[in-house]
C-alpha positions as CSV (number, residue, x, y, z in Angstrom):
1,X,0.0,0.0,0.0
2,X,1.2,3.3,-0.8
3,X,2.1,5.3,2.1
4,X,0.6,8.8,2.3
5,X,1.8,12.0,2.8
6,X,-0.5,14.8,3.8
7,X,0.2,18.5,3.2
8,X,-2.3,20.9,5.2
9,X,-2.1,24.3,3.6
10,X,-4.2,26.0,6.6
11,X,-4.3,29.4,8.4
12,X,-4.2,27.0,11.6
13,X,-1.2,24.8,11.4
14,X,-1.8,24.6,15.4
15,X,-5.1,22.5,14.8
16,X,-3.7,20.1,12.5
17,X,-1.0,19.0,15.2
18,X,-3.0,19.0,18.0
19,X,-5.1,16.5,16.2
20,X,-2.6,14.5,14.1
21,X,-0.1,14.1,16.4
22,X,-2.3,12.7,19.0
23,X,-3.5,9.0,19.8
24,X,-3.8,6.6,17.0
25,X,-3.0,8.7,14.5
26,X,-0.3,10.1,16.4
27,X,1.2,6.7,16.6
28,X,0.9,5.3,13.4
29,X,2.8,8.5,12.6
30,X,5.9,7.3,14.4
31,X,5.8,3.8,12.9
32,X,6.0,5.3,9.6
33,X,2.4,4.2,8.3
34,X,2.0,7.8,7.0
35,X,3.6,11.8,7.1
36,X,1.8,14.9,7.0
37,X,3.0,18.4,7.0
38,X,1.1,21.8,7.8
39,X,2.1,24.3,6.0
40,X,1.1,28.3,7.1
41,X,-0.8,29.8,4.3
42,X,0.5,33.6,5.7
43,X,4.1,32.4,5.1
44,X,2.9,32.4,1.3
45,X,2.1,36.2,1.5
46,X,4.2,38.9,-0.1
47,X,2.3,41.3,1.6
48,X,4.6,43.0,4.5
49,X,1.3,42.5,7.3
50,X,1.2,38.9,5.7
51,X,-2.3,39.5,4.2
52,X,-4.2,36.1,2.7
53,X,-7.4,37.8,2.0
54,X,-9.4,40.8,0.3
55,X,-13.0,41.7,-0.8
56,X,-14.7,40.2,-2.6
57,X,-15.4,42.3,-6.4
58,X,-18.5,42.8,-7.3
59,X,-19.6,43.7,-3.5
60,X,-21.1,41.4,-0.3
61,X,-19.5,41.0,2.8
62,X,-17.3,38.6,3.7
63,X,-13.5,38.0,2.7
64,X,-11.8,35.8,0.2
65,X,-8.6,33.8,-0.1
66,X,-6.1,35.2,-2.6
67,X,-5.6,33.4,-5.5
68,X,-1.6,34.4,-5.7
69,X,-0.9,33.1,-2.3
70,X,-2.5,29.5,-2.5
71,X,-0.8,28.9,-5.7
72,X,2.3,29.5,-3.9
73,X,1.8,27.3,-1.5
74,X,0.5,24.7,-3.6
75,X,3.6,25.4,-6.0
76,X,6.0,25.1,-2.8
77,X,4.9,21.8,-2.1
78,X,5.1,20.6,-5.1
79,X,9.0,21.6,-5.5
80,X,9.5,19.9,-2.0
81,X,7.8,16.6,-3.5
82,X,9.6,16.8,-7.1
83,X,8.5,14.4,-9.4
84,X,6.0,12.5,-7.2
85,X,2.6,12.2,-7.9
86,X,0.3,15.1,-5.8
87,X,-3.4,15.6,-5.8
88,X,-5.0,19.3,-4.7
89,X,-8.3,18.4,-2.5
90,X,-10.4,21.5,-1.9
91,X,-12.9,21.8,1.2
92,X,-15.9,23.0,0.5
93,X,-20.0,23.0,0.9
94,X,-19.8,22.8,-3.2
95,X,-17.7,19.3,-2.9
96,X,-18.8,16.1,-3.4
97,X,-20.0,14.8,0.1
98,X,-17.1,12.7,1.9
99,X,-18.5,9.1,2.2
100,X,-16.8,5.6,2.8
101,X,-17.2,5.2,-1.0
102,X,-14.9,8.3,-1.2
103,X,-12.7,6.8,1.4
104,X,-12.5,3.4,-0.5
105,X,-12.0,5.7,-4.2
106,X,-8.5,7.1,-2.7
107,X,-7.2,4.1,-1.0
108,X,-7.7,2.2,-4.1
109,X,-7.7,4.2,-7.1
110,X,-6.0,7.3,-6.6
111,X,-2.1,6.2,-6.6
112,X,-1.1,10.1,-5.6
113,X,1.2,9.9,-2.8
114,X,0.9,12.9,-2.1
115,X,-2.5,14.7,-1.2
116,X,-2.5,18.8,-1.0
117,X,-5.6,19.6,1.0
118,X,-6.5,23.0,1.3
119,X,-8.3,24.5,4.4
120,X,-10.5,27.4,3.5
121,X,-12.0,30.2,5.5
122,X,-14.0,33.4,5.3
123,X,-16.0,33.0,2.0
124,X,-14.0,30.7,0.5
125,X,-10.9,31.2,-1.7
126,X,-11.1,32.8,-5.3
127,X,-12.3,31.0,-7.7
128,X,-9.8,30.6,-10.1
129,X,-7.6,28.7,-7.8
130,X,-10.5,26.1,-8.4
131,X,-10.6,26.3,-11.9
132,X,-6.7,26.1,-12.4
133,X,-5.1,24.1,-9.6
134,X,-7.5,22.3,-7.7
135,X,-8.3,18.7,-8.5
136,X,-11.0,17.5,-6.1
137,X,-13.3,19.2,-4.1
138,X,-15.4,17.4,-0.9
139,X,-17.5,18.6,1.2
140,X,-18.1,17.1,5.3
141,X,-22.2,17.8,4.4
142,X,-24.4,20.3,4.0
143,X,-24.1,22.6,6.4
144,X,-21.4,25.6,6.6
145,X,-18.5,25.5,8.7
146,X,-15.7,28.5,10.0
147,X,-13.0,26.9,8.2
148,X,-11.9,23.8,6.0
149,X,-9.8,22.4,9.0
150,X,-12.3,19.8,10.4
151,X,-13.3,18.2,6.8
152,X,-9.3,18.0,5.8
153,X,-9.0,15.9,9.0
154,X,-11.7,14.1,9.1
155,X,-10.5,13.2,5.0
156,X,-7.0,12.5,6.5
157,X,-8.2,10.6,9.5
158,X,-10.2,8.0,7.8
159,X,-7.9,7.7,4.8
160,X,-5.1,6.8,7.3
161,X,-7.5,4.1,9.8
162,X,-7.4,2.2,6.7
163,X,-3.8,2.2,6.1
164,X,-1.9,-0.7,7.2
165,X,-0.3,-0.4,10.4
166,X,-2.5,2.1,11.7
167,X,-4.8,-0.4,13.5
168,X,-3.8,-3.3,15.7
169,X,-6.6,-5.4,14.1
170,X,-6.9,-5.2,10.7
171,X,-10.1,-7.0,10.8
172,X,-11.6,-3.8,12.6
173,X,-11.7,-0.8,9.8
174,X,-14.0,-4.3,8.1
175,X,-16.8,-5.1,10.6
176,X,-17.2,-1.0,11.2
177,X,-20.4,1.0,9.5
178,X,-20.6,1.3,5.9
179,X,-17.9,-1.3,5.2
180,X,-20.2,-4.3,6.2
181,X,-22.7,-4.9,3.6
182,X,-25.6,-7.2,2.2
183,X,-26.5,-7.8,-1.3
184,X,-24.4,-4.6,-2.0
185,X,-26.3,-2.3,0.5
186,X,-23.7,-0.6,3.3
187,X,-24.6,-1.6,6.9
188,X,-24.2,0.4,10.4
189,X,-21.7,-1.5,12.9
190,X,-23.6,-3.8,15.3
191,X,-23.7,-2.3,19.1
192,X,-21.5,-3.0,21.6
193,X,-20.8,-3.7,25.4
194,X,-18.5,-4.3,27.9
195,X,-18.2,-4.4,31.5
196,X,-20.3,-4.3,34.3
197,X,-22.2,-7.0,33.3
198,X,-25.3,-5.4,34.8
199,X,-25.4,-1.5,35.4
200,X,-28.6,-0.2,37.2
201,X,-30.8,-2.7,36.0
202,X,-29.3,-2.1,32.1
203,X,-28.0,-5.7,31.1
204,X,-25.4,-6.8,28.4
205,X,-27.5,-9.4,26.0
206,X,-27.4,-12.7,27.3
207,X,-26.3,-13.7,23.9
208,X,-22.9,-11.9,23.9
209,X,-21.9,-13.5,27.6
210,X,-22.6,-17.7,26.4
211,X,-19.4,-17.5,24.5
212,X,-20.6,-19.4,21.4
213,X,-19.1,-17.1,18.6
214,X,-21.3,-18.9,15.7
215,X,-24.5,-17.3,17.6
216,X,-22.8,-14.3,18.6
217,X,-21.7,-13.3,14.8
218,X,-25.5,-14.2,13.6
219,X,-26.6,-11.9,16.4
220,X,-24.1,-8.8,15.3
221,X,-25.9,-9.3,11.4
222,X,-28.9,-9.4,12.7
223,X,-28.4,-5.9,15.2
224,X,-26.8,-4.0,12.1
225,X,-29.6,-5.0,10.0
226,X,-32.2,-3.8,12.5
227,X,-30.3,-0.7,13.2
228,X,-29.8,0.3,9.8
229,X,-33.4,-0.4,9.0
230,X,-34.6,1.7,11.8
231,X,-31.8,4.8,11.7
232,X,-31.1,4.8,8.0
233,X,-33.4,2.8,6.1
234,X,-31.8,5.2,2.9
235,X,-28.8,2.6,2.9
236,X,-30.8,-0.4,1.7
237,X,-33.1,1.5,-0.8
């Protein structure tokens, strides 16, 4: 598998750490199973106060990232990587909505080891950094967010669960939601328990305490079955 490298181009290389650096992720980092970088968008700036932004022609409130600058930054990363493949990813409401399907289209189609994601803010960025150096753009749903931050993590998080090494179990990213399925149709994960046994009167099924793992697995299909039926019954249409 190819091992990723992740370059945030964000006004908030702070937030990227904080979350990349930490836990699992933070982890697999040090074993190797994938790099990331977080590059400043200011230091891109030929403006002495640093400036990314500007009004927006034609009127409306509301600021814009500057074409001149991303390019820069995109064009900086790309002389650090040479001749290796890159992709641009660009976060925004307009995107294609980030799925498991997406997930699955990176990890096994895309070959690009190297993935340029691009954290907006304000009203967005101009739109001929779209049009001329951005390949992808995804969206975390429909709803607005204060900055492209959380979807280019949550992208690089899931992309990176998947990754081998990243996991103990590699079984795990497999029996989660979405990846089980049933004639074709995505499933939610089955629910789980652990200890006490018996918390105020709120039992673990018996089921999952008789140790027989034959009736234990037909009891997980049958749960995500029933869950996805009765919390998004739009998965098996």
């Amino acid at each position: 598998m190819i091992k990723r490298h992740f370059h945030f181009v964000t006004l908030f290389p702070e937030t990227i750490h904080s979350w990349m650096d930490a836990s699992i992720l933070g982890r697999a980092k040090e074993k190797g199973v994938f790099d990331f970088s977080a590059h400043q968008l200011r230091d891109f700036s030929e403006d002495k106060h640093h400036c990314v932004d500007d009004v927006s022609y034609g009127g409306g409130g509301g600021m814009v990232l500057k074409v001149d600058c991303l390019v820069r930054a995109v064009e900086f990363v790309e002389s650090l990587i040479g001749a290796e493949t890159s992709r641009v990813i660009y976060f925004s409401p307009a995107g294609q909505t980030l799925s498991q399907n997406t997930v699955n289209t990176y990890l096994s189609t895309r070959t690009d080891k190297h993935l340029i994601l691009i954290c907006g803010h304000y009203e967005g960025v101009d739109q001929r950094f779209i049009e001329g150096w951005v390949d992808d753009e995804i969206s975390l749903g429909d709803f607005v967010l204060t900055g492209g931050e959380l979807p280019a993590l949550a992208f690089a998080d899931s992309l990176c669960r998947h990754l081998e090494g990243t996991l103990k179990d590699k079984q795990m990213s497999q029996s989660e939601s979405f990846s089980l399925s049933v004639d074709g149709k995505k499933l939610l994960e089955h629910p789980h328990y652990t200890r006490p046994p018996d918390f105020r009167g709120h039992k673990v099924p018996d089921i999952l305490l008789s140790g027989d793992h034959q009736k234990i697995s037909k009891w997980r299909f049958e749960q995500s079955l029933a869950r996805t039926k009765a919390l998004r019954p739009d998965l098996l249409k």
